[in-house]
Structure formats: C-alpha cells, structure tokens
Backbone bond lengths (Angstrom), bond angles and torsions (degrees), N, CA, C in turn:
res aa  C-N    CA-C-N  psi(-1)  N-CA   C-N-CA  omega(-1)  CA-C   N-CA-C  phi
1 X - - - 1.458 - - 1.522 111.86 -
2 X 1.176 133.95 -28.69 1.423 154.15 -174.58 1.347 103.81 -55.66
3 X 1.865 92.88 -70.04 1.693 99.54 170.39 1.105 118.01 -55.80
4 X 1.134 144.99 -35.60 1.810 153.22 -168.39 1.241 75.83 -47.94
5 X 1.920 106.39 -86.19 1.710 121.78 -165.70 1.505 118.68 -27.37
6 X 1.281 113.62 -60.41 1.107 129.78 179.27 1.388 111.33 -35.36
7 X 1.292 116.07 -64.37 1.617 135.58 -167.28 1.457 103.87 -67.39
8 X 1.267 100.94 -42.23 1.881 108.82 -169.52 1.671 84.97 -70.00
9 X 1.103 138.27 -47.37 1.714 116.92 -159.99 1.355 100.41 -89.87
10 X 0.784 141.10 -6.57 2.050 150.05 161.20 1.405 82.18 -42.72
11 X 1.460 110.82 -76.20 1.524 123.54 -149.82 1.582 117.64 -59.89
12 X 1.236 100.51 -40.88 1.591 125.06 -176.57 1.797 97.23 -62.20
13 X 1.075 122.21 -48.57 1.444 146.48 -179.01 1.655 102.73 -53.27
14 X 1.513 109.40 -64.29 1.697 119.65 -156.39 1.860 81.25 -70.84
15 X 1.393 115.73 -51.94 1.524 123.60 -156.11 2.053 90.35 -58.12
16 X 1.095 112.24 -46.65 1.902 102.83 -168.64 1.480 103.13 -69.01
17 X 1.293 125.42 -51.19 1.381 122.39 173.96 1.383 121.58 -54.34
18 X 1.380 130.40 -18.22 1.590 140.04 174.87 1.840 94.69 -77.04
19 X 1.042 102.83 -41.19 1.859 126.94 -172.91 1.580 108.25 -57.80
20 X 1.760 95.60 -56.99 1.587 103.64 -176.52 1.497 112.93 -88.91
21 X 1.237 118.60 -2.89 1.680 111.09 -175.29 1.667 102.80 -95.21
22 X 1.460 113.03 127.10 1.331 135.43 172.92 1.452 98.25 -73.77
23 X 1.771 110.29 139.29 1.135 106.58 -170.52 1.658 107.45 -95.82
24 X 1.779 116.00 -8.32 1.040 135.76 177.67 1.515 108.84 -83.27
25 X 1.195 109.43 -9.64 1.584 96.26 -168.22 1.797 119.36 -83.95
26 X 1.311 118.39 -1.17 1.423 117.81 141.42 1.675 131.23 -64.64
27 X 1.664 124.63 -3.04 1.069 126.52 171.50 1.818 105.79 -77.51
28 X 1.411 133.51 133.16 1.262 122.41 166.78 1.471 133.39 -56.53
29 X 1.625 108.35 -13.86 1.812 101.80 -178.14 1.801 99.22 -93.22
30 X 1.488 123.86 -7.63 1.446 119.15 159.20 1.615 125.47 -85.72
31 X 1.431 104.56 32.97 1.302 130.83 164.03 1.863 123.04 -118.44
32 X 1.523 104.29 97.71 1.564 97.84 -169.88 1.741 108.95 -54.07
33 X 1.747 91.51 135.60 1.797 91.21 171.17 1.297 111.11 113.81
34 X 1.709 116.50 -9.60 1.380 127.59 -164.12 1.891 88.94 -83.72
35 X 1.287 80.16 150.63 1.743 88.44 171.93 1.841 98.73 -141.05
36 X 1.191 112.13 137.57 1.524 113.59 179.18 1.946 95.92 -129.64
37 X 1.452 115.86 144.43 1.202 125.41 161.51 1.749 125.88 -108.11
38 X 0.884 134.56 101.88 1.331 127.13 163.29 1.232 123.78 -79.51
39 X 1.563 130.64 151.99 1.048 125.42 -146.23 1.953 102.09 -143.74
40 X 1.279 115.60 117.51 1.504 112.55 -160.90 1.492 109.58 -91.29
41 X 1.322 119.84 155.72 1.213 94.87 175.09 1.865 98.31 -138.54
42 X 1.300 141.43 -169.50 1.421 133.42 162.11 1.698 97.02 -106.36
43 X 1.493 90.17 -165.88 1.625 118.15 -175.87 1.533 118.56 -75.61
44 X 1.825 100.47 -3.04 1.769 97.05 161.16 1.512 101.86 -118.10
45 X 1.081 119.40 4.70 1.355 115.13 168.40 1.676 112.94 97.15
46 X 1.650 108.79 13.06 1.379 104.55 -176.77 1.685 94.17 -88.22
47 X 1.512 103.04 170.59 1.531 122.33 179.69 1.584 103.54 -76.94
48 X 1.511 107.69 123.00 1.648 115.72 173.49 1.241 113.13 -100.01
49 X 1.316 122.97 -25.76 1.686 126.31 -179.88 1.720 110.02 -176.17
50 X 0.912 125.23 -166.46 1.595 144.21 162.80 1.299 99.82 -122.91
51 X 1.212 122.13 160.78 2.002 155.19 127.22 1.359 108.75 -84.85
52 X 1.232 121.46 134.61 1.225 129.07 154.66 1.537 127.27 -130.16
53 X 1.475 108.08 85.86 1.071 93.14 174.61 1.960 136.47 -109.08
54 X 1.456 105.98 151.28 1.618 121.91 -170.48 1.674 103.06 -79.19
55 X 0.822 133.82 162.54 1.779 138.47 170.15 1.527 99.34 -137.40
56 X 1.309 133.97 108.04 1.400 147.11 151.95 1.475 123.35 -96.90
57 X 0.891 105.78 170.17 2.038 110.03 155.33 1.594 102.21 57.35
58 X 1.154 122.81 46.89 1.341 129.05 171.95 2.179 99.70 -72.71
59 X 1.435 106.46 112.11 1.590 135.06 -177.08 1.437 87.29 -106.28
60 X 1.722 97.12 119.32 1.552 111.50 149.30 1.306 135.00 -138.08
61 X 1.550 122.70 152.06 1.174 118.11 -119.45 1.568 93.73 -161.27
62 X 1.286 115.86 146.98 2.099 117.03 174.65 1.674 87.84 -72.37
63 X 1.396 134.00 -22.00 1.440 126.52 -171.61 1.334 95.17 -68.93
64 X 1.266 129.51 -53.44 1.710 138.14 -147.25 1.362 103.35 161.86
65 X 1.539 96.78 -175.62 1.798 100.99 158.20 1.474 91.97 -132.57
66 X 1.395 95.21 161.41 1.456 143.45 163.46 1.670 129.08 -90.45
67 X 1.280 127.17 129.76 1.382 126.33 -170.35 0.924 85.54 -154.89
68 X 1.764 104.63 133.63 2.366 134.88 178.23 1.845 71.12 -94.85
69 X 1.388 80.55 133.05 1.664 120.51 141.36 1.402 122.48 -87.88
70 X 1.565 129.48 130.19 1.219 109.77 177.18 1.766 89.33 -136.95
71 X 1.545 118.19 120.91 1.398 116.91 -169.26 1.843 97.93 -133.03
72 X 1.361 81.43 156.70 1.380 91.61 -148.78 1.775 80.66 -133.56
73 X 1.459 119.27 135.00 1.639 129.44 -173.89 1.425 109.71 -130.36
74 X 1.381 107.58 151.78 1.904 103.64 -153.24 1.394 112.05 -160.73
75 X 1.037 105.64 111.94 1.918 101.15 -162.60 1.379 110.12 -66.72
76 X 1.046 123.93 -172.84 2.031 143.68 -178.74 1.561 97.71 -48.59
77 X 1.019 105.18 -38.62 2.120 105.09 179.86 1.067 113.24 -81.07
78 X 1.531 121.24 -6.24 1.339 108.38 -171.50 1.857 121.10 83.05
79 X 1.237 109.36 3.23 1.142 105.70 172.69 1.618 116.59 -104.87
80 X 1.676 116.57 160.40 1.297 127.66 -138.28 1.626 82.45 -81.05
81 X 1.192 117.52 119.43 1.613 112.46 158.23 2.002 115.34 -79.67
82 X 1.227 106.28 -76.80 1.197 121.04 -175.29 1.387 125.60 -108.07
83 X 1.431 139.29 136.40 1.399 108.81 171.75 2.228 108.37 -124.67
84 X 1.060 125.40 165.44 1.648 116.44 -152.66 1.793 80.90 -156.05
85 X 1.635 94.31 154.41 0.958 112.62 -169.39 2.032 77.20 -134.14
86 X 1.647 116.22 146.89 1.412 133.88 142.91 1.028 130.35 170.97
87 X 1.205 149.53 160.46 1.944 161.42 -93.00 1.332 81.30 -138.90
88 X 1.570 92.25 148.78 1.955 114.26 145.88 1.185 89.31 -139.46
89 X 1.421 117.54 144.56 1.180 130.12 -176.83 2.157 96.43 -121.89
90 X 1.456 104.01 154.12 1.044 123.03 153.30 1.447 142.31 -127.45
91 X 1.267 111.41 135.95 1.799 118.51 -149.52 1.482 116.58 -134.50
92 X 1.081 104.84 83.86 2.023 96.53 -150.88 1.001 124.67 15.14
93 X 1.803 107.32 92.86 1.449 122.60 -175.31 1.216 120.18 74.74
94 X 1.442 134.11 -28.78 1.371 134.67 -159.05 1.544 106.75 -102.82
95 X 1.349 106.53 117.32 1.560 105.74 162.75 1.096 131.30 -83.69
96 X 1.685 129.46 144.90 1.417 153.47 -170.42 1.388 99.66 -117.75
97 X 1.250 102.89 83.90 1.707 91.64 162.51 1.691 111.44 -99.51
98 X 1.694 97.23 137.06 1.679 86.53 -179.21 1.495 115.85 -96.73
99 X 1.674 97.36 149.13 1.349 120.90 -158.98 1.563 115.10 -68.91
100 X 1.521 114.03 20.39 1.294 116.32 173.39 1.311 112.07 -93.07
101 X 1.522 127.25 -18.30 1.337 124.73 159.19 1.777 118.41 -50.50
102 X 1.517 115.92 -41.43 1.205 116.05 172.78 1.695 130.22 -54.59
103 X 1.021 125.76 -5.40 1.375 143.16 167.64 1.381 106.41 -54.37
104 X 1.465 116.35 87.67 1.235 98.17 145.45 1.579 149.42 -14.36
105 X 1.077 118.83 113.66 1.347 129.80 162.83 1.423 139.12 4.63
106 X 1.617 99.93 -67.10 1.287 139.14 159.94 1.400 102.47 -55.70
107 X 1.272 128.38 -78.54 1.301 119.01 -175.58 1.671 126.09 -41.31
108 X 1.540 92.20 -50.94 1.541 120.39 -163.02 1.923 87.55 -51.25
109 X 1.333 111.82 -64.49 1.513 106.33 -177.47 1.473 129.98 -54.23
110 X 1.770 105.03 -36.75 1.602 103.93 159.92 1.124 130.27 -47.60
111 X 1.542 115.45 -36.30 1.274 126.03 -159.18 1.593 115.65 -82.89
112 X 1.421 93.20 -10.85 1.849 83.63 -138.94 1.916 108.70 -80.42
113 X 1.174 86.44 4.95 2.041 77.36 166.61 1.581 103.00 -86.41
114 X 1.077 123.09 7.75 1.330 104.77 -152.98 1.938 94.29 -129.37
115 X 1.413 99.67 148.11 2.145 97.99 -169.01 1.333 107.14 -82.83
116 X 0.771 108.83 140.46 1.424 112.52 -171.00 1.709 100.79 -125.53
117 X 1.353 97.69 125.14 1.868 122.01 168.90 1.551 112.75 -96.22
118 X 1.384 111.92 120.97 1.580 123.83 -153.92 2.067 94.69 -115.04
119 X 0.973 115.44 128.43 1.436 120.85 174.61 1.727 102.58 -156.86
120 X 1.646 86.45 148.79 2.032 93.98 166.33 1.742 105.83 122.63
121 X 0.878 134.97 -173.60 1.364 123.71 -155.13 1.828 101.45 -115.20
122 X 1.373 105.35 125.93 1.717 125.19 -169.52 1.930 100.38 -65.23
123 X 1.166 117.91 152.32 1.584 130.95 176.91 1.542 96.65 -63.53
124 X 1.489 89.57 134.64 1.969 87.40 171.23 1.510 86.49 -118.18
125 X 1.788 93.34 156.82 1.678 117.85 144.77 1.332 126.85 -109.97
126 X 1.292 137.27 108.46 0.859 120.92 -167.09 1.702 127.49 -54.34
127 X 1.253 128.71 -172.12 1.664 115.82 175.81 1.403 100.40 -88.13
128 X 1.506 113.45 -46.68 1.408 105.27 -168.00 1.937 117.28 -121.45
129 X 1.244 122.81 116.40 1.193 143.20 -150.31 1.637 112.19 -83.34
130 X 0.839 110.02 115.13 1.913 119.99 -155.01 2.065 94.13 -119.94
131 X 1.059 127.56 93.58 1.351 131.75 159.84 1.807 107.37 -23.92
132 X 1.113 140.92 122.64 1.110 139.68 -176.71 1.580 131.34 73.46
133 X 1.481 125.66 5.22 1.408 133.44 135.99 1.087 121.68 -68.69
134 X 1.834 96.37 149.19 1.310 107.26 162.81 1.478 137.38 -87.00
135 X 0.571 108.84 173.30 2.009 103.83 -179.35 1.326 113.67 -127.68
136 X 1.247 116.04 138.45 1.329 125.47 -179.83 1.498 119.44 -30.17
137 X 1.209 126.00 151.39 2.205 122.27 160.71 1.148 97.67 -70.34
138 X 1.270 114.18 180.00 1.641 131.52 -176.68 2.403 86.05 -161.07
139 X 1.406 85.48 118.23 1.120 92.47 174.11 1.608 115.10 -140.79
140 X 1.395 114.61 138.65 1.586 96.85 -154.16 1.547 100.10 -151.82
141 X 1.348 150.21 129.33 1.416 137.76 -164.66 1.988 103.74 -139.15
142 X 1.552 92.51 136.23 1.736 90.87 -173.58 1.551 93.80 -105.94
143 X 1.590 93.07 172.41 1.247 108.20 -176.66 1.867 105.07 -129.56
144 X 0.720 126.40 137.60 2.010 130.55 164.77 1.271 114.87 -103.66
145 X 0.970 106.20 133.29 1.637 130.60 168.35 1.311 105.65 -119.36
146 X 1.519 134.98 149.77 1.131 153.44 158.16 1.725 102.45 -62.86
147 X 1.440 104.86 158.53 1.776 104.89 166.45 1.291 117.31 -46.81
148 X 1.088 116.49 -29.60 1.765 118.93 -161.34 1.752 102.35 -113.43
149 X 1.514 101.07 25.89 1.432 112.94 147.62 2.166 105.33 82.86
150 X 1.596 99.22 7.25 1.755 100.45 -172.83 1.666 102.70 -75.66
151 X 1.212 112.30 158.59 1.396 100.68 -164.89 1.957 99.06 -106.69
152 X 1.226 108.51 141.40 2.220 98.37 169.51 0.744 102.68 -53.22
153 X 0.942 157.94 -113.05 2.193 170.42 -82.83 1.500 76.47 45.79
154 X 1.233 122.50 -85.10 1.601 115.63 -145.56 1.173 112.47 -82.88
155 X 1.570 123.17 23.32 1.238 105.66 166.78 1.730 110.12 -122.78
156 X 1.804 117.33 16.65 1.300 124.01 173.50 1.859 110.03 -48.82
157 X 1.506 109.72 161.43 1.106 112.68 -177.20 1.594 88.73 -150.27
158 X 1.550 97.35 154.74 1.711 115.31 -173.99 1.770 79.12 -146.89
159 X 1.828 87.33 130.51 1.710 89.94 175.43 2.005 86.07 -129.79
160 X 1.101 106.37 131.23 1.604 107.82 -164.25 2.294 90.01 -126.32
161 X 1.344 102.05 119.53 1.357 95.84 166.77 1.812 108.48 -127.32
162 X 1.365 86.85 133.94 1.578 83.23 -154.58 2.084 97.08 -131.29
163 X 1.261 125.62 174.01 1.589 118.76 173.82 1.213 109.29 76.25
164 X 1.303 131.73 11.34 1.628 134.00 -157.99 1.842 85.31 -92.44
165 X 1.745 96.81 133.79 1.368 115.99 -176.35 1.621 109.43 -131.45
166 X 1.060 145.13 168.32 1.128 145.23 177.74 2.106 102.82 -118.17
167 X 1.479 97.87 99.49 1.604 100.42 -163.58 1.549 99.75 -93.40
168 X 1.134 121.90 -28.69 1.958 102.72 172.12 1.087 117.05 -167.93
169 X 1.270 154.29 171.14 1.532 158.11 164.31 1.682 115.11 -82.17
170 X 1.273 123.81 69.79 1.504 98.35 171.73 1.848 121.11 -125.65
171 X 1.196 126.30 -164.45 1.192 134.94 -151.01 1.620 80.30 -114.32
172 X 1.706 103.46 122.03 1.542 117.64 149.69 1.524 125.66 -111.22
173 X 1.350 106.68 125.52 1.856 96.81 173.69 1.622 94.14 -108.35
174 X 1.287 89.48 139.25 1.927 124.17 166.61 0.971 115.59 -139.05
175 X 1.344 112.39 168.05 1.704 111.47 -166.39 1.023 114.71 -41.22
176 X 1.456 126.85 -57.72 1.287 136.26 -170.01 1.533 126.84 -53.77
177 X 1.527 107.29 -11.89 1.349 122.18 -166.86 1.663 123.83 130.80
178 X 1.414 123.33 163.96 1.353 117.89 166.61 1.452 116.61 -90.67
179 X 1.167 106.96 157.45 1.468 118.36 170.38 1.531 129.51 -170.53
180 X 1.116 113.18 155.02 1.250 120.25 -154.86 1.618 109.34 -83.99
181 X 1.650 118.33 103.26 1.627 123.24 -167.07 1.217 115.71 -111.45
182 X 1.268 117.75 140.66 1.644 112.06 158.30 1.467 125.91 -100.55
183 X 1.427 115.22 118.46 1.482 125.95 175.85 0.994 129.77 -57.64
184 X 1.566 122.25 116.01 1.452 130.69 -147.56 2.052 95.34 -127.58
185 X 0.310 95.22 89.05 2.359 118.02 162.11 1.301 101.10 -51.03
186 X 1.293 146.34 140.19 1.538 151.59 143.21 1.783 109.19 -151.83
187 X 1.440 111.01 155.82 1.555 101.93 154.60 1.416 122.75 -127.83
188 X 1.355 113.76 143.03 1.789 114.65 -159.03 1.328 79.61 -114.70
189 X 1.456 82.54 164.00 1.682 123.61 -177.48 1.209 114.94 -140.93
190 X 1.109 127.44 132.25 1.802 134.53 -169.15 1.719 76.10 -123.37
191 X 1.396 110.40 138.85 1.343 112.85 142.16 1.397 101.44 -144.31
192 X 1.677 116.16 151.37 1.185 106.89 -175.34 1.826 93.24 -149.74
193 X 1.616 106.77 -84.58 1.371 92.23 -179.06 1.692 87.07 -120.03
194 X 1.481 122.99 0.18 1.865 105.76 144.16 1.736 65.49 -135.35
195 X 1.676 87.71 -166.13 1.796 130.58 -168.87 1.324 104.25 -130.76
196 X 1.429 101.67 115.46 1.400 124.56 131.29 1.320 137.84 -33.36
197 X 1.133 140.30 95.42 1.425 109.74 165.45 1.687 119.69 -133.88
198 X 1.287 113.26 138.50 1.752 121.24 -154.72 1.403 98.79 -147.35
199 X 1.657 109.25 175.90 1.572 125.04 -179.61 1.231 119.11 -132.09
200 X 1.022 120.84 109.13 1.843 102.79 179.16 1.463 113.47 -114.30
201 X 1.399 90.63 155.86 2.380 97.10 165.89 1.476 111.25 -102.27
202 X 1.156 94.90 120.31 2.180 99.38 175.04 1.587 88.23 -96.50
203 X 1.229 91.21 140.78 1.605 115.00 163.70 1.432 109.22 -104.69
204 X 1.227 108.89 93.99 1.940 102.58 -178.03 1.652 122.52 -98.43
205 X 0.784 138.78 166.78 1.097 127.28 -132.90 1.597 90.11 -174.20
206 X 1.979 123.31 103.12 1.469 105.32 -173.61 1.585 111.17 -84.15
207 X 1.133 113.39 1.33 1.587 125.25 161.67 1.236 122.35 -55.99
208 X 1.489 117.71 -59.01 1.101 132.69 -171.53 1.098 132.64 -110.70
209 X 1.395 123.07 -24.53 1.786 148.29 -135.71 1.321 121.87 76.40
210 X 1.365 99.08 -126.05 1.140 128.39 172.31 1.947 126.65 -58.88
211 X 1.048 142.18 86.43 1.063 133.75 -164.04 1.443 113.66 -95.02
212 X 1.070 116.92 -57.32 1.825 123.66 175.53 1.885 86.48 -123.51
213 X 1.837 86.18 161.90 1.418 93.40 166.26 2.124 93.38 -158.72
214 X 1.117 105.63 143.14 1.606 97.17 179.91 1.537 107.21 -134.05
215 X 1.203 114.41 143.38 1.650 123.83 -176.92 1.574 112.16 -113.93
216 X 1.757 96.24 130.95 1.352 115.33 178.26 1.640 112.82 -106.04
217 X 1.297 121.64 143.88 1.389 127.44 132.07 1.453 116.43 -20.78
218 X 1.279 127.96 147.57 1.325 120.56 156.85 1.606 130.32 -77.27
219 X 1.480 103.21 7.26 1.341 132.11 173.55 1.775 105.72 -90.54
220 X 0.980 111.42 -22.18 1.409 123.60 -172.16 1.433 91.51 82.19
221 X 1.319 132.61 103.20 1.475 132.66 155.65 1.104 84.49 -164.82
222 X 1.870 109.89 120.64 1.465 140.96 -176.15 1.828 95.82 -53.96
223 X 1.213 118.54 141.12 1.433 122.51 178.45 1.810 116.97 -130.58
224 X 1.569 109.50 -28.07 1.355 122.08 172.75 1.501 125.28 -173.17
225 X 0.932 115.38 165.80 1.883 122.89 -177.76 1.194 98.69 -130.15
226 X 1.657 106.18 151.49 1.826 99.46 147.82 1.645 90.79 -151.22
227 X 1.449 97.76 152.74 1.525 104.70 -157.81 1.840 99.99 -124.68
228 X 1.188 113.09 157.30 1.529 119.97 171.36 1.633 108.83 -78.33
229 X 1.537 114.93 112.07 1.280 121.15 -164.90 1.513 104.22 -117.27
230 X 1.732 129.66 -13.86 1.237 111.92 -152.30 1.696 66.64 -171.04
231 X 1.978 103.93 147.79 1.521 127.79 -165.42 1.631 93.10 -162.49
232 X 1.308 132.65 109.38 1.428 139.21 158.53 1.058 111.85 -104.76
C-alpha cells in the first residue's frame, strides 16, 4: 500500500507541475522587469526613432498568463514622442497580442487626449511554427470620445491585417544578438478618414519576439525597418 501511495503522489506531483508550467514562460517579455528596445530606421538606413518597451504585471492563471506592456516612442533626438499601454496574453502556447500596439505612431500621438474604445480580434502566434502556413487575420477597430464622453464618427479607425504566412526559418543577428526567427508576411490596412495600405515581414523569434520587422508600400517598395537593438 506504501508503494501504491508513494507512486500515486509522484503522479499527482509530475501532473500539477505539467498544470503549473507556462508554456510562454521561456519568452523574455513573460518575465516581469524585462525591458526590450527596438530601433527604426528609413529607406536610407538613417535612425527615425527608438521603441522602448517595459513588461510588468505578469497575471497567472490555469487559463494562461497575461503580461501589461508599457511602451514608450521617441523620435531621432531622443525625445519622448508618445507613450501606450497593451496586453499579450498566453493560451497554451499561443500568443494574443493586443491590436492596440498596431496604431500607428502618427495617430497614436493625435489621439492621445482623447479615450479610446478598443474592440475586434487581437494578432495570434501560433505555439507551433510550420514553414508554409497561414496564420489567422487580426482585425480590430477604435472608437474616440472626447473627455466629456462625445463620440468622433469621423475620426474611427479599422486596422485589418490579413494574408499573414509563415515564409521560412532563419538566423537574424542585431545588435542585441542572433537568434533563431521565423518569417512571418502579412498586409495591413489603416483606414480611418482615408486608408493606408502596406506589407510587412516580422522576424519572430520565440525567445524574444519580435526581432526585425520591415515596411513595404503596397507596391512593394521597401519604406522602413526597425530592428532589436537593446534586451535588459
């Protein structure tokens, strides 16, 4: 009977630790305290700004965990342009990043006296990375209100990224280091009071995230990069 016991709480033991281990928690921004910088550049390759983003408030959960983004945007001088608050969620293996990071720049700074109501479905990654699948759209539309709660009509935005493929497995070095990424293809669309529309390559990286990312024309004519330059 000893052994029975014995064996039965082994199991009970291996089974909670399979239970309690996050399958995200080898990525570095599901570590509170992590800070990552990306670094932008244009179409001659001079410096247009930094990203800086903080990772706090890591929530865990038998659902997943949860980790606040807190990013902070900064032009060629180094001064603070914009600052954004948003979630990545984790879901056995699968990331939820929410689509309020996708906001342009430009916008993000117009906007920001004004509240903004976020709805529509967050960017996934899948857990496990297959050379030649596609990946879900991520389509997501805000709304503005004034302080005193009036709503834009004409200043709504729908940012829709849709065609996203997984095109190859290779090795990127950036400042920060090399690492082993998979190349991810999509084309976004900003429409707001006109439309945007462009293509970019994420270099992802389940180590790190995001490692390189580069922006096209919808003509295909390369327009910008921003690369992983800085890892605390």
């Amino acid at each position: 009977m000893k052994k029975v016991s014995v064996a039965l709480f082994i199991v009970v033991v291996l089974c909670s630790f399979n239970f309690l281990t996050d399958p995200c928690s080898s990525i570095v921004f599901f570590k509170e305290g992590t800070m990552t910088v990306m670094t932008s550049y244009n179409d001659d390759g001079k410096v247009t700004g930094t990203t800086k983003t903080t990772y706090s408030k890591l929530l865990k959960a038998a659902s997943g965990s949860t980790v606040t983004a807190n990013q902070e945007n900064y032009d060629k001088k180094g001064k603070l342009s914009t600052k954004s608050e948003f979630s990545i969620k984790c879901v056995k293996g699968i990331l939820y990043f929410d689509m309020k990071m996708m906001m342009p720049q430009q916008q993000a700074e117009a906007y920001k006296d004004f509240e903004v109501t976020v709805e529509g479905a967050d960017k996934e990654i899948p857990s496990e990375f297959v050379v030649g699948s596609n990946l879900k759209d991520a389509d997501i539309k805000f709304t503005f209100k004034t302080k005193d709660g009036a709503e834009m009509p004409m200043m709504k935005m729908n940012i829709k990224v849709t065609n996203r493929k997984i095109e190859a497995k290779e090795n990127i070095t950036c400042a920060a280091g090399t690492y082993e990424c998979y190349k991810i293809s999509e084309d976004v669309e900003v429409k707001s009071m006109f439309t945007i529309k462009a293509k970019s390559i994420n270099w992802f990286s389940k180590e790190v995230g995001n490692v390189k990312t580069e922006s096209y024309k919808e003509n295909g004519k390369f327009v910008s990069k921003s690369e992983l330059t800085e890892i605390k």
